[in-house]
N, C-alpha and C positions, 0 to 999 in steps of 0.2 A: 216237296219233301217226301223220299220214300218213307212208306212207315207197315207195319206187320206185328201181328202177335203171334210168337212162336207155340209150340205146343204143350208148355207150363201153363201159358194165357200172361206170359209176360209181355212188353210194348218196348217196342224197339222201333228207333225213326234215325233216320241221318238225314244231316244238313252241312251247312256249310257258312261260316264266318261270314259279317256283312265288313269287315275291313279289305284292305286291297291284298292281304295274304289268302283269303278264304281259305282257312283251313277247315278240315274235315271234324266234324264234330258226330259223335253216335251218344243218341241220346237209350236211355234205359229204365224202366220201370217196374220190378217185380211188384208181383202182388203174392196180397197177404190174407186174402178170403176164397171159401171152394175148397178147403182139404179136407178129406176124408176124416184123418183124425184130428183131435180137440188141439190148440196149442199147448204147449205145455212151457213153462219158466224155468230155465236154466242159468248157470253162470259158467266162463270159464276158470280154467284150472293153471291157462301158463297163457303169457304176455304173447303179442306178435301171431297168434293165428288168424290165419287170412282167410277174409272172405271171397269166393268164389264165384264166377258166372254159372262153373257146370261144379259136381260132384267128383272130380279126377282135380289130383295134383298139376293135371295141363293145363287144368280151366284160369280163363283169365284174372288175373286177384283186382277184386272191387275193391279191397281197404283191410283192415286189422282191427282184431280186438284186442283189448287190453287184460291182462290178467284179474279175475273178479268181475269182471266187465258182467252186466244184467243182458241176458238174448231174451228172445222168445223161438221157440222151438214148431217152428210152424208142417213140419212133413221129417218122417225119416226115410231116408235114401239106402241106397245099395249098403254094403258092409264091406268093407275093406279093410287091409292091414299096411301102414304107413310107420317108420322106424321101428318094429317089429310090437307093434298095438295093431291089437284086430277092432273095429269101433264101427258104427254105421256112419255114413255123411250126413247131416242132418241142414234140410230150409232152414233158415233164420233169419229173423228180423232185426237192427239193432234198436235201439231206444231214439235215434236219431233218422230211424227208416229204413235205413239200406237195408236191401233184401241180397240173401246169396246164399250158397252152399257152405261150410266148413264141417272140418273131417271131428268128430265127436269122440276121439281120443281125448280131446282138451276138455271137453264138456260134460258138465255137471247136473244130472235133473234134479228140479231141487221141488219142483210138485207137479 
């Protein structure tokens, strides 16, 4: 099984199904220790924003938050402006793990 940690220090491995389809499977693992600044507790502000592999609207969507939804704000990213909101991309964590990028127009610091 290939496996690599990209230059975040995330873990990425592919494999492949032990059924007679073997299909392609890419396993993924961000991490949530090693940033420069403190975490910090946020919530967001509108239903449906998606979490991301990269910091760009290109990047692949890992899942969604829910409006009110509790993050943890683990790194701020680039600044960008997305439906005419200028906001930074912020790392996050949810309460259930997943790690990814979303756009912090939606997002709330709350300490």
């Amino acid at each position: 099984m290939p496996s690599f940690i990209d230059n975040e220090g995330n873990f990425w491995a592919m494999d492949f199904t032990k059924d007679e389809k073997q299909s392609l499977v890419l396993l993924y693992a961000g991490r949530d220790w090693g940033y420069r600044e403190p975490p910090k507790k946020a919530v967001t502000t509108e239903a449906g924003l998606r979490i991301r592999l990269r910091a760009t609207t290109e990047g692949f969507v890992l899942g969604s938050l829910g409006k009110g939804e509790a993050i943890t704000i683990l790194k701020t990213g680039e600044t960008a402006t997305i439906g005419g909101i200028t906001a930074p991309w912020y790392r996050i964590k949810k309460a259930d793990g997943l790690i990814g990028w979303a756009f912090g127009g939606y997002i709330k610091v709350v300490e």
